[in-house]
FITORGU-342349 format. One record per residue (C-alpha): residue in one letter; chain; x negated, y, z. Coordinates in steps of 0.001 Angstrom, whole numbers. Layout:
BEGIN
REC   residu   chaine        px        py        pz
REC        a        A         X         Y         Z
...
% end
This chain:
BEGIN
REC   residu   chaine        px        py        pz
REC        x        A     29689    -21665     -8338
REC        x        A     32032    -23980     -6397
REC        x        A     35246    -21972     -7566
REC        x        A     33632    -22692    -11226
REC        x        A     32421    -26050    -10757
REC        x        A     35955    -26962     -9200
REC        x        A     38041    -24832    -11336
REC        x        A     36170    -24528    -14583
REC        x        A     37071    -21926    -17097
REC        x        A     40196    -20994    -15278
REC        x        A     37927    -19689    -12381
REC        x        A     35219    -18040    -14822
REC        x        A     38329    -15935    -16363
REC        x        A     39780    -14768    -12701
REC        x        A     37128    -13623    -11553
REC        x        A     36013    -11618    -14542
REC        x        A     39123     -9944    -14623
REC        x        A     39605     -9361    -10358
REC        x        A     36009     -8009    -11539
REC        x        A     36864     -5343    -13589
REC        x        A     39531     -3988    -11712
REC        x        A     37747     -3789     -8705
REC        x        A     36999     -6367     -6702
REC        x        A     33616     -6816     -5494
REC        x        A     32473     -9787     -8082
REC        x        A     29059    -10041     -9012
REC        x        A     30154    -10048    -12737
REC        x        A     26380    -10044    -14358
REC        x        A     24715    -12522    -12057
REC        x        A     28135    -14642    -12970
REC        x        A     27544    -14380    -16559
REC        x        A     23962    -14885    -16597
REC        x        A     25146    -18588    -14261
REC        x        A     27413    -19657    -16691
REC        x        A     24440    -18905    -19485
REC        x        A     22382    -21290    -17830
REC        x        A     25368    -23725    -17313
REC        x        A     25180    -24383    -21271
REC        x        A     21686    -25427    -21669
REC        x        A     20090    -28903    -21032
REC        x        A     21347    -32258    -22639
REC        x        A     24640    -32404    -20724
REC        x        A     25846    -28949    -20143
REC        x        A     28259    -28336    -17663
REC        x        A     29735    -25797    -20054
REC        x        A     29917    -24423    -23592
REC        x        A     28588    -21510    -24514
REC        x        A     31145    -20672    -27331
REC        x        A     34149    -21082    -24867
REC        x        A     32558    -19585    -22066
REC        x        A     31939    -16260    -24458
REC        x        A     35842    -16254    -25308
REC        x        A     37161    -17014    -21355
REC        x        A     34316    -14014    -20111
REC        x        A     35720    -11586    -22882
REC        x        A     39572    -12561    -22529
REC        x        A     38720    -11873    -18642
REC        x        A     36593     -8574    -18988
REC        x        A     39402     -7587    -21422
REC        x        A     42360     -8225    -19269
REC        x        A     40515     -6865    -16338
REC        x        A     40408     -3474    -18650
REC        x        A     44144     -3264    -19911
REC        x        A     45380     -3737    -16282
REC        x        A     43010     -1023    -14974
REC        x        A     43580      1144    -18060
REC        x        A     47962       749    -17352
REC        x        A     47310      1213    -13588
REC        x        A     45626      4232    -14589
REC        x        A     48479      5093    -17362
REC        x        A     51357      4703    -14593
REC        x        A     50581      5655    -10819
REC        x        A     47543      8122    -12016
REC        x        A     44746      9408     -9906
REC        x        A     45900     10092     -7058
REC        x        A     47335      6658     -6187
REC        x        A     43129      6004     -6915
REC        x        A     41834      8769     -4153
REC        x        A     44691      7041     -1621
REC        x        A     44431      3477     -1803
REC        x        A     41167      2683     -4040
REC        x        A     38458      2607     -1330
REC        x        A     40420      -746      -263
REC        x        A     38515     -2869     -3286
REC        x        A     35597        46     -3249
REC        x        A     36936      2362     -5975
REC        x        A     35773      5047     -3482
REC        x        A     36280      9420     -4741
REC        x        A     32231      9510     -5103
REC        x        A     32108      6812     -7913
REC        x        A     35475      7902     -9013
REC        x        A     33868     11649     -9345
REC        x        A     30952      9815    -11138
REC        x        A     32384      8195    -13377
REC        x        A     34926     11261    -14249
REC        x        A     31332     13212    -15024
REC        x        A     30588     10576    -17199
REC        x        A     34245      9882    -18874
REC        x        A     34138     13908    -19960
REC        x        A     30657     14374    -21203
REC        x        A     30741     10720    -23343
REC        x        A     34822     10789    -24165
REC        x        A     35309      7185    -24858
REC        x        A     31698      6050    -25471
REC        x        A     31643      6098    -21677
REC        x        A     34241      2752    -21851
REC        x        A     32364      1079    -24472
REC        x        A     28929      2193    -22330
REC        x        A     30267      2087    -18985
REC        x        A     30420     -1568    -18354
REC        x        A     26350     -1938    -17921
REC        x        A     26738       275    -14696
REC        x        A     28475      -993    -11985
REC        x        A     31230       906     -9949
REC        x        A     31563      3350    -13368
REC        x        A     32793       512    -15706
REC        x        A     35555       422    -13111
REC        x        A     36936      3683    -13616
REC        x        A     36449      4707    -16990
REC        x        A     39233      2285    -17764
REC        x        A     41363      4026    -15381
REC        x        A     40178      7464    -16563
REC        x        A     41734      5930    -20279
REC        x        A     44901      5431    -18711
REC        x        A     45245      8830    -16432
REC        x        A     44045     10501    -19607
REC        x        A     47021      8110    -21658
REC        x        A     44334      7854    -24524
REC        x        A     45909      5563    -27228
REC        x        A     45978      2008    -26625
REC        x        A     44694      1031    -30336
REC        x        A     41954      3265    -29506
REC        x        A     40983      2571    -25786
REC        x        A     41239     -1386    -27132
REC        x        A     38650      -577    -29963
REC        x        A     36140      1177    -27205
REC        x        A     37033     -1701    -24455
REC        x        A     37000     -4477    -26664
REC        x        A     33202     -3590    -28693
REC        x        A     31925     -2948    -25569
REC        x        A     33121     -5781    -23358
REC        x        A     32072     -8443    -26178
REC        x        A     28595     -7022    -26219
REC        x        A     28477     -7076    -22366
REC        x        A     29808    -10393    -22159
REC        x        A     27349    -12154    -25115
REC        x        A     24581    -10260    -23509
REC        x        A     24430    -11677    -20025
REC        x        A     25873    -15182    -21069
REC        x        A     22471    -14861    -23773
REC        x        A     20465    -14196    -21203
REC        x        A     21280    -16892    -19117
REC        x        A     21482    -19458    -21955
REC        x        A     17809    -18419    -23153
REC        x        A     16284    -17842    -19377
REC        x        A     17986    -21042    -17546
REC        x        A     18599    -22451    -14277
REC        x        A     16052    -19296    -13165
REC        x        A     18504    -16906    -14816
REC        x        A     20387    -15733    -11550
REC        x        A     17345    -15396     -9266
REC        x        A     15878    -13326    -11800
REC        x        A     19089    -10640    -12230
REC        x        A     19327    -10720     -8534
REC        x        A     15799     -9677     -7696
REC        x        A     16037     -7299    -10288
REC        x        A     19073     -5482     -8902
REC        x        A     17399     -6051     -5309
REC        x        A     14283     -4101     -6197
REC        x        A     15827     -1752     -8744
REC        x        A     16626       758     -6137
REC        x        A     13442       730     -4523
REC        x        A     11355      1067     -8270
REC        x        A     13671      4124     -9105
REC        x        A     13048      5821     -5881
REC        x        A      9356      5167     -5888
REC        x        A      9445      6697     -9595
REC        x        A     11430      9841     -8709
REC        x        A      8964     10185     -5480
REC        x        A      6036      9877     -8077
REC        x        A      7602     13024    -10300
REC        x        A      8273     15374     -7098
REC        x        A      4419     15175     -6416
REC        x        A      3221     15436    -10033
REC        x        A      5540     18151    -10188
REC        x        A      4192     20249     -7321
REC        x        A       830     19602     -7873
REC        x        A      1152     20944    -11842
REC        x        A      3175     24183     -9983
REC        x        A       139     24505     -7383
REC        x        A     -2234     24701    -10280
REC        x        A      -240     26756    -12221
REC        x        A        27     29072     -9124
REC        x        A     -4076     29044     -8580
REC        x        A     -4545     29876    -12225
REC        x        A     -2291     32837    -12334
REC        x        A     -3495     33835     -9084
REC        x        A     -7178     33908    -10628
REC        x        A     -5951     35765    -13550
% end
């Protein structure tokens, strides 16, 4: 908030892009900020602009992981990516998802964080077409990008807390859901069991 409150839109588009590539930048909870930054009677930005600098940013964040990709490949990725967190396990994720989606995974891939990362490099180690991986890049990062700044527009000055508990308790809310199907699913196989034993 101070880099974007000293530096304006110039900030807003660095860190997007550092973002993207890597860098651990909270990219959503940034977006849904500079939502709530153009509401009220004097906003401190507008929401038109900020929609072009967050997609210019995403976007450049994606061709320079997509030509990183394209020229020093994967393993350059294994060696030195765990340095901005690009760590084999999420690279090994996010190959899982690049082959089973093809290029849907780009377009896709920038709601989940630490896959939207690679699947741009994937593009370039793969050296899909750059008319193509822009097409897939570009429909997905604008969608991203008017999604959060919407949110943040519509929800306010209460925007970030919100995201942030979300993420916070999003963890906890899966795991007590997948906890919840292990015991329904053992006690349907227990009853199963009784009633063929009976039989």
């Amino acid at each position: 908030m101070q880099m974007i409150d000293q530096y304006g839109y110039i900030a807003l588009y660095g860190l997007l892009a550092l973002g993207i590539v890597g860098i651990p930048v909270p990219d959503e909870i940034l977006m849904t900020t500079v939502g709530s930054l153009t509401v009220g009677e004097n906003p401190l930005l507008d929401f038109g602009t900020s929609l072009v600098v967050c997609f210019s940013g995403s976007m450049t964040g994606m061709l320079i992981s997509y030509f990183l990709g394209r020229t020093v490949g994967k393993p350059f990725l294994y060696k030195y990516g765990k340095w901005i967190k690009l760590t084999p396990e999420r690279l090994n994720v996010a190959e899982g998802w690049f082959h089973k989606y093809g290029m849907w995974a780009v377009t896709f891939g920038y709601y989940v964080p630490g896959v939207r990362h690679f699947t741009c490099y994937l593009s370039g180690v793969s050296n899909v077409g750059i008319w193509r991986y822009l097409l897939y890049a570009g429909v997905g990062g604008l969608v991203w990008c008017l999604s959060f700044l919407t949110l943040g527009h519509f929800i306010g000055i209460n925007a970030p807390h919100i995201i942030e508990v979300a993420q916070r308790y999003m963890g906890i809310t899966v795991a007590i859901l997948v906890v919840l199907v292990i015991i329904i699913g053992y006690l349907y196989w227990r009853h199963r069991k009784r009633a063929l034993n009976r039989t």
